[in-house]
C-alpha angles and dihedrals in degrees: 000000000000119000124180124198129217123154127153110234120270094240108233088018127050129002121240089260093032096055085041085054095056091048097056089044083051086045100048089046078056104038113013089190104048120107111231125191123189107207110196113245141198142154095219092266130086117350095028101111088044090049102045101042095042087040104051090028098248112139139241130255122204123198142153124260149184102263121220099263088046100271134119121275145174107233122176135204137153147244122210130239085257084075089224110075129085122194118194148166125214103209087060080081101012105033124136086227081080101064120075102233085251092059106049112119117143092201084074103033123102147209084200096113094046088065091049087056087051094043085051098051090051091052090046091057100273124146098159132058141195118191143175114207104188126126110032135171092204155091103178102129085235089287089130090052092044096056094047083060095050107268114134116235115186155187122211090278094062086247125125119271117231137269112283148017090300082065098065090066086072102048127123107150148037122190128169096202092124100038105127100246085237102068093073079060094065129084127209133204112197118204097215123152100177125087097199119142125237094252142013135054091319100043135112099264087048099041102033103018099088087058095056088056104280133162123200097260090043091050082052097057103039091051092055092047102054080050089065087040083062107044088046089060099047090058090070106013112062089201093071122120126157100190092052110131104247099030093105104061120118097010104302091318079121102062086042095060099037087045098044107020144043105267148146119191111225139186101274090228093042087056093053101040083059109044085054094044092217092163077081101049098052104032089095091035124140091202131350107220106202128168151148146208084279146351124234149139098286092051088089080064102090103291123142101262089061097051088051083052095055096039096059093036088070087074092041086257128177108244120188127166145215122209143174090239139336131219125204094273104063097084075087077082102069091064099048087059107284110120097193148337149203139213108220103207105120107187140002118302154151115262080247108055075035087069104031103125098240101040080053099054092043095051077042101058091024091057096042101050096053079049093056093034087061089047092052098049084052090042 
């Protein structure tokens, strides 16, 4: 019997290859025999970088970085064994997790420490970029992240604006003067699942202001400043496009890369799916194991479960699932290409003693060896 793994990670609890680990321990005390593979998932967002690079045996990189609020920080990505191929997250130098909820304000916050990891990367040998850009404490427009790779952007006076949104009130200018050449030689996919616009009512100060710590006159302003951001830009970058869907994401950090860089933005879990190759993994596949923290109704909605499902269900493939935990709704699951799956939790317990790492792993193994007893006895 084949079995493939792949499991996003639970998120507190157990990496992606540590929770497929703990699957395929629970598998072999079932079936000996059996040949078990662990695969590395992620949805684009946390956990990517750790996914990707363990999982395809690239190797991490750990540097400092500007925070988002200006301060020093230790931010971490990966490069792949091809030697060329950064992953990255932005919220690793530019996350909301960061910020202590006091101290949220996105007229401070910066992207300034996303465009150093990239600097670092190029300098490092990288031309092609994968990065996740959930989570975010700012609303920038990317301007952070454009001046720490060399694009001037400037008041009346030719000098730098500041950090932060509150910065682009002051902008009057963008050059490129100082932008490294190589950088026009470098691609980026960005793992991006949301369509809002730069501005408007649906775009990133109105949606995902307030949780940045926002207020309605802020949200206002800042609005009205990443307009004329955008209008500024398209004046001397053909690319940009403020009502592209997407554009919006992170803070603006969307309409920065697909206006000054070379970017596409891509489903986070079709990016992944591909990088790893899995349709060749589980096309001779006796049965796909997938899972997640937890199963619900939105996890129809593009998450990683849900792309594992569909791959293999291109070779007719039997899907079944672990999670953390599942509500009522995730019976939406079993027509989307799970064929089953199962809650781990094996007794009552606290949420804590629920997501401690070894109570996790042995749910986990525990859960996962009486499933594939009873597979092997049908089987």
């Amino acid at each position: 019997m084949k079995v493939v793994i792949a499991i996003d990670s639970l998120k507190g609890s157990l990496s992606s290859l540590e929770a497929g680990d703990a699957i395929r321990q629970g598998i072999l005390l079932a079936d000996p025999t059996a040949q078990v593979l662990v695969r590395p998932l992620a949805d684009g967002g946390e956990g990517t970088v750790e996914a990707l690079t363990l999982g395809m045996g690239g190797q991490l990189q750990k540097i400092m970085v500007t925070g988002p609020l200006g301060s020093p920080t230790e931010a971490a990505y990966g490069i792949l064994n091809d030697g060329t191929t950064a992953v990255m997250e932005m919220s690793a130098a530019a996350g909301i997790t960061l910020v202590a909820d006091k101290d949220r304000n996105p007229l401070l916050a910066t992207t300034y420490g996303v465009g150093e990891m990239i600097a670092d990367a190029i300098r490092k040998g990288c031309r092609h970029f994968i990065i996740g850009i959930g989570g975010s404490a700012t609303n920038d427009g990317g301007a952070g992240m454009l001046q720490a790779l060399g694009y001037g952007l400037l008041d009346e006076n030719d000098a730098p604006i500041p950090f932060g949104a509150a910065g682009l009130e002051k902008l009057k200018k963008i050059t490129k003067d100082h932008v490294s050449p190589v950088l026009a030689e470098c691609d980026f996919r960005i793992a991006c699942d949301v369509t809002n616009p730069l501005c408007g009512e649906n775009g990133c100060s109105a949606i995902y202001g307030p949780q940045k710590g926002a207020d309605p006159s802020m949200i206002m302003a800042m609005d009205r400043w990443l307009g004329a951001y955008a209008d500024l830009a398209a004046e001397s970058f053909e690319k940009a496009d403020k009502n592209f869907p997407g554009t919006g994401a992170a803070g603006g950090l969307g309409f920065a890369f697909l206006t000054f860089t070379n970017a596409v933005l891509e489903s986070g879990i079709d990016i992944v799916l591909r990088e790893t190759a899995l349709e060749d993994y589980v096309k001779d596949a006796d049965i796909v194991v997938t899972g997640e923290g937890r199963l619900d109704g939105q996890t129809v909605y593009g998450k990683a479960p849900i792309g594992v499902a569909k791959t293999a269900k291109k070779f007719n493939r039997p899907v079944i699932a672990f999670s953390g935990a599942v509500t009522e709704d995730a019976v939406a699951c079993n027509q989307h290409g799970i064929d089953a799956f199962f809650p781990i939790l094996r007794r009552i317990s606290t949420l804590q003693e629920a997501m401690d790492p070894s109570a996790a792993r042995q749910n986990m193994i525990d859960t996962s060896e009486q499933v594939f007893r009873l597979i092997r006895t049908m089987r």
